[in-house]
VOSEVEX-908022 format. One record per residue (C-alpha): x, y, z. Coordinates in steps of 0.05 Angstrom, whole numbers. Each point is the difference from the previous one (the first is absolute). Layout:
<atoms>
      x      y      z
      X      Y      Z
...
</atoms>
This chain:
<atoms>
      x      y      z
      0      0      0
     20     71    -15
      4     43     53
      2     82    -10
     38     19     72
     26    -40     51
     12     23     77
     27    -37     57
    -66    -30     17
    -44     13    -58
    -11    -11    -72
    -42     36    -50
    -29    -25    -67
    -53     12    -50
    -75    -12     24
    -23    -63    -45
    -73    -14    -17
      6    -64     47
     17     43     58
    -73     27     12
    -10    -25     72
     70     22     25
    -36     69    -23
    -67    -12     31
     33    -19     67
     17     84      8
    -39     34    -50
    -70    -34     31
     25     14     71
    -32     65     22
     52      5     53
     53     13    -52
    -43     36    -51
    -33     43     50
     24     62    -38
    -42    -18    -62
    -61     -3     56
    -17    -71    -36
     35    -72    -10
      1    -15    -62
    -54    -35    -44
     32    -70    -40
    -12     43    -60
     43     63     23
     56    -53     23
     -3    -23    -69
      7     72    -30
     55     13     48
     32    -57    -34
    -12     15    -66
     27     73     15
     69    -25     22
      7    -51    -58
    -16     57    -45
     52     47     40
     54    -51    -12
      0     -3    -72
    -22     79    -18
     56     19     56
     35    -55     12
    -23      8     84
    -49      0     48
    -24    -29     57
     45    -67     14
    -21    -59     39
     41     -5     69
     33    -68     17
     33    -17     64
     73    -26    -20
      1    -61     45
    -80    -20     -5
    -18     21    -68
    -70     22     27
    -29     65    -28
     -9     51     41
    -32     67    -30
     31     40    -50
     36     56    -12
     34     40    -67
     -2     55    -35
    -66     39    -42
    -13     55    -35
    -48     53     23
    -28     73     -3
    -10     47     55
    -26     67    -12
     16     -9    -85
     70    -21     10
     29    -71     -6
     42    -34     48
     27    -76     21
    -16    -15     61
     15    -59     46
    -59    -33     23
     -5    -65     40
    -57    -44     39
     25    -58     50
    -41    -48     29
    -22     11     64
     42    -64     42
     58     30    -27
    -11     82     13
     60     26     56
     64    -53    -24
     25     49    -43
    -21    -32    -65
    -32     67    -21
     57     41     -2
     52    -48    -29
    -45    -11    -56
    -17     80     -6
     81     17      2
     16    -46    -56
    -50     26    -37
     27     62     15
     70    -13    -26
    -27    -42    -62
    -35     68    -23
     61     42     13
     51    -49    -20
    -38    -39    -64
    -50     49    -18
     43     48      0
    -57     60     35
     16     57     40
    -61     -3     45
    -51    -57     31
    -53      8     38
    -54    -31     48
    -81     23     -4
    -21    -16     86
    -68     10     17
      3     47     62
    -32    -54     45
     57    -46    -24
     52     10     54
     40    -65     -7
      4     19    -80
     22     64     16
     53    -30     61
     26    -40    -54
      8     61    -56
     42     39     48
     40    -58     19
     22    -13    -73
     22     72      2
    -68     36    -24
    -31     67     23
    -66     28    -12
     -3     46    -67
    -65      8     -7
    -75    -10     25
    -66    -21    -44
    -61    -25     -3
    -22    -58    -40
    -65    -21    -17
     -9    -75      4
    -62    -43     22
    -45     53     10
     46     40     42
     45     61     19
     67    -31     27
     54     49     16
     74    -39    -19
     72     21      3
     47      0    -57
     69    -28     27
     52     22    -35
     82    -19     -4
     52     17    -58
     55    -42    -13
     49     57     19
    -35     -2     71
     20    -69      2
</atoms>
């Protein structure tokens, strides 16, 4: 199997089509979706899917699949999409763990090496992370992998105003 990064304890790869329930298992738990204010439905798990297989090959990245190094058993997801704020495009970092495995760390070792593969591969200047303002692990994690707080928004999503933070850290920060 073809991995994209490796880490001491981690491995990330490209989401497959077979790999549906390793998505389910955080993307249907309202406990780690909870600032989307739903779990997702099978059919938005599927899109979610379909979005990152799509990312892969019009990009070539997106959201990878995490893998423990010494188990092999997925564990959320983390990687790199792009996105607008306010009319202007950015890569941000994003990532979703599931929930037996929140506070080990997994989080940020994943969210650094993405970090360094945009820098480093991708060759940008700038990546960011979009934290709902009720998120305050996310945004815990987005100032431990050297982000601050550029700008604030609202977005529109499910039938509601949320207020988020754009994260922000340039490689010359780094």
């Amino acid at each position: 199997m073809s991995y994209i990064l490796e880490t001491e304890r981690l491995r990330l790869r490209h989401w497959r089509m077979d790999d549906i329930n390793h998505l389910k298992r955080f993307l249907q738990d309202k406990d780690v979706i909870y600032a989307y204010e739903h779990a997702f439905s099978d059919e938005e798990v599927q899109n979610w899917l379909n979005w990152n297989i799509n990312s892969y090959k019009e990009n070539s990245y997106g959201l990878w699949a995490i893998e423990l190094r010494n188990t092999g058993e997925v564990i959320g997801e983390c990687g790199l999409t792009n996105q607008t704020v306010k009319g202007r495009p950015y890569l941000e970092i994003g990532y979703h763990l599931i929930k037996s495995h929140w506070h080990k760390g997994y989080g940020i070792e994943a969210a650094k090496a993405c970090k360094r593969y945009a820098f480093e591969k991708l060759n940008k200047k700038e990546v960011v992370s979009i934290i709902r303002d009720t998120n305050i692990a996310s945004m815990n994690l987005a100032i431990r992998n050297g982000m601050v707080i550029v700008n604030r928004f609202i977005e529109h999503y499910y039938g509601l105003d949320m207020p988020h933070y754009l994260f922000s850290v340039k490689r010359n920060d780094v």
